[in-house]
C-alpha positions, 0 to 999 in steps of 0.5 A, a space after each residue: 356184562 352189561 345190559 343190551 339198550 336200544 333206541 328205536 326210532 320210528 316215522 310213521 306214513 301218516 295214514 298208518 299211525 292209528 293202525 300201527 300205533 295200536 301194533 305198536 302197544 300190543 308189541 309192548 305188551 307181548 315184549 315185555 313178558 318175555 324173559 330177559 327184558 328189564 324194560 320196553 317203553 313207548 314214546 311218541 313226539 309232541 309235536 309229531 304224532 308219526 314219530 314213535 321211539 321205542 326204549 328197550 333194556 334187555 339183560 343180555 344178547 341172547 335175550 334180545 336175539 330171542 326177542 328179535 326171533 318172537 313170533 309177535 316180534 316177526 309179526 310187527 316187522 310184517 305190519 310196518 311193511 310199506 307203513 313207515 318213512 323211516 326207521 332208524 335203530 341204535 344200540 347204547 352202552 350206558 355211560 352214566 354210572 
C-alpha cells in the first residue's frame, strides 16, 4: 500500500497572515509528532505572502484520519474560520517511481 500524500493549499485574508502563519507553524510541529507521519511541510509563495501550501505524507489512511481527528488538527480548522479566501486541498498518488 502506498502512502497517503496531500497538497494543501491555503490564501490567506491579508489581515490574518501574521496570525495564522504562527497557527500555522505550531500545526506543523504538533502534526509531525504523531504517528504515522513521514513528513509535514510548509511553504509560503514568493511573491505572495497569503498563499500558504502545506505538503503532507502520511503512512496510511488511518493515520491521516487520526490526524484530521487531532485535537490540534480540529483547533487549526477553528482558527482559519472567517481568515482565509480560499483553501483548496488534493490528495496525490506518487507516479514518479
Amino acid at each position: 500500500m502506498s502512502n497517503i500524500k496531500i497538497a494543501a493549499l491555503i490564501t490567506v485574508k491579508p489581515e490574518y497572515t501574521a496570525e495564522l502563519a504562527v497557527q500555522f507553524k505550531e500545526l506543523v510541529r504538533a502534526s509531525r509528532a504523531e504517528e504515522g507521519n513521514i513528513s509535514y511541510d510548509l511553504h509560503q509563495e514568493i511573491g505572495n505572502p497569503n498563499r500558504f501550501v502545506f505538503f503532507e505524507n502520511w503512512a496510511s489512511q488511518v493515520a491521516v484520519d487520526s490526524h484530521n481527528a487531532s485535537a490540534h488538527f480540529q483547533n487549526f480548522v477553528q482558527a482559519i474560520d472567517g481568515k482565509t479566501d480560499a483553501l483548496e486541498i488534493v490528495l496525490l498518488n506518487d507516479v514518479s517511481i
